[in-house]
N, C-alpha and C positions, 0 to 999 in steps of 0.2 A: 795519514802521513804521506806526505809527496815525494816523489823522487827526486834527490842531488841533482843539482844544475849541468843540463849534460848527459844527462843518464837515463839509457830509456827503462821504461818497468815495463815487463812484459807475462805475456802467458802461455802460459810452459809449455813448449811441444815436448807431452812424455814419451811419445817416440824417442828423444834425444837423451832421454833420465833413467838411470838406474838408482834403486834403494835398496840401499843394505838396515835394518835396524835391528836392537839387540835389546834385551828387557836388562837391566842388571843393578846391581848394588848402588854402586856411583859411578860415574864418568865424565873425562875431563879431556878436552880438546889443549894442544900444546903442539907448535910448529905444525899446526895443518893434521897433525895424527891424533887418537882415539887413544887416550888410556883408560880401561876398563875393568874395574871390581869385583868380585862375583857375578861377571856375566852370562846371560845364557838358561838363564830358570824362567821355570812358566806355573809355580805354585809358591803362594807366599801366604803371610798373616799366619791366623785370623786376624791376630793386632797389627792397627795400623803401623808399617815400619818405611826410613825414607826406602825410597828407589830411583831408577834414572833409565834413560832411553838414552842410549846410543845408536847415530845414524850418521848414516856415511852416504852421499848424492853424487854421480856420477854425472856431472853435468855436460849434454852436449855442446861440440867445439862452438855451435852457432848461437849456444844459451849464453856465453858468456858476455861481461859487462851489461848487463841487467839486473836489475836487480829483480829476486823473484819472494814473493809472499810465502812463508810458510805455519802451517797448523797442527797441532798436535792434538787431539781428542779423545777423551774416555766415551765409550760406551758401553752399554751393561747388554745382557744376554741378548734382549729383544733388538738392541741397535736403537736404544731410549740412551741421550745424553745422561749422564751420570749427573747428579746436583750435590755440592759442598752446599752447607747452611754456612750463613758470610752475616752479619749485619746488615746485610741489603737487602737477606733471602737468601732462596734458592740459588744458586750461580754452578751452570754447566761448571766440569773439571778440563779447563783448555790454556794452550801455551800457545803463544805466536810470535813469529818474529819475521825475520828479514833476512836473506842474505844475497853475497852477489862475488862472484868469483872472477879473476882474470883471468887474461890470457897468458901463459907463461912464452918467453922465450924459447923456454931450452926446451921444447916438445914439440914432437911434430904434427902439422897440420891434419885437424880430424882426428884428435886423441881426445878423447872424454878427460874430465878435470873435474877432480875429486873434492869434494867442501865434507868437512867435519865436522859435526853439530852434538853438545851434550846437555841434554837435558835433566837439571838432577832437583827431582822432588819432594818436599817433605811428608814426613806420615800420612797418609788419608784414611780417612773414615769409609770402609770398603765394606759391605755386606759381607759377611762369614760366610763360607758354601757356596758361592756366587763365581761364576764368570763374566769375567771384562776384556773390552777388546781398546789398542789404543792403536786410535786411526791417523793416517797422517796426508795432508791434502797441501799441494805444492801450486801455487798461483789458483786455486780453485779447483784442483781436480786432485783425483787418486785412483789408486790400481789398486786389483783386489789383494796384489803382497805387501803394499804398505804397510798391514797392521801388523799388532802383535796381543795374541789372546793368551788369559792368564787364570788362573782360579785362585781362588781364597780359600785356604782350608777352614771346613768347619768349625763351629766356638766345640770345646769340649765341654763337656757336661761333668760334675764332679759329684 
């Protein structure tokens, strides 16, 4: 997908970026701010149930009007892609999109500028007892606080 006429697309100095993310129930982005669900758990299942990522990017004053790539990724304990079976196959568990913030007037020069992103899931098919980590990579790159690690509780035995 190419960049609007005008617009350059660029690659992130993370110098310039801060990530906030947050594992939680649902979450919905409205006026630029984060409403959030039961957020803030790191044990869920064993049955698949929906869930959502909330993330808040801090972006530097000189990242703005670009647009920048963003990824969202399951990996499982080893840092092996997670695979949903799809009609196609196997297919990694990944979200991606796009976004690009302006420059506000009313701030003053060299203030970071906040973008609001919610991600909201349906059920997955997640291994019982298992740890997963969901990775998040902005124009190509990520810090090691990007993620957010989670476990599955055990199936119970009856």
């Amino acid at each position: 997908m190419g960049s609007p006429a005008g617009v350059a697309r660029g690659q992130l100095a993370s110098l310039f970026v801060k990530v906030t993310m947050l594992l939680c129930d649902s979450a919905q982005v409205a006026d630029g701010k984060l409403f959030i669900l039961g957020g803030g758990w790191s044990l869920t299942g064993p049955d698949p149930m929906p869930s959502a990522i909330a993330v808040k990017v801090d972006v530097g004053w000189h990242e703005v009007e670009i647009v920048h790539h963003w990824e969202l990724y399951l990996e499982d304990a080893d840092g092996q892609p997670v695979l949903v079976q799809t009609p196609e196959g196997g297919q990694p568990v990944e979200v991606r999109g796009e976004f690009q913030v302006a420059r506000p007037t009313t701030v003053p020069e060299g203030t970071p500028i906040d973008m609001a992103l919610a991600v909201n899931l349906g059920p997955l098919p997640l291994a019982p007892g298992s740890r997963f980590t969901w990775r998040l990579a902005i124009d190509g790159e990520s810090q090691t606080d990007w993620a957010l690690a989670f476990t599955t509780r055990p199936q119970l035995t009856v």
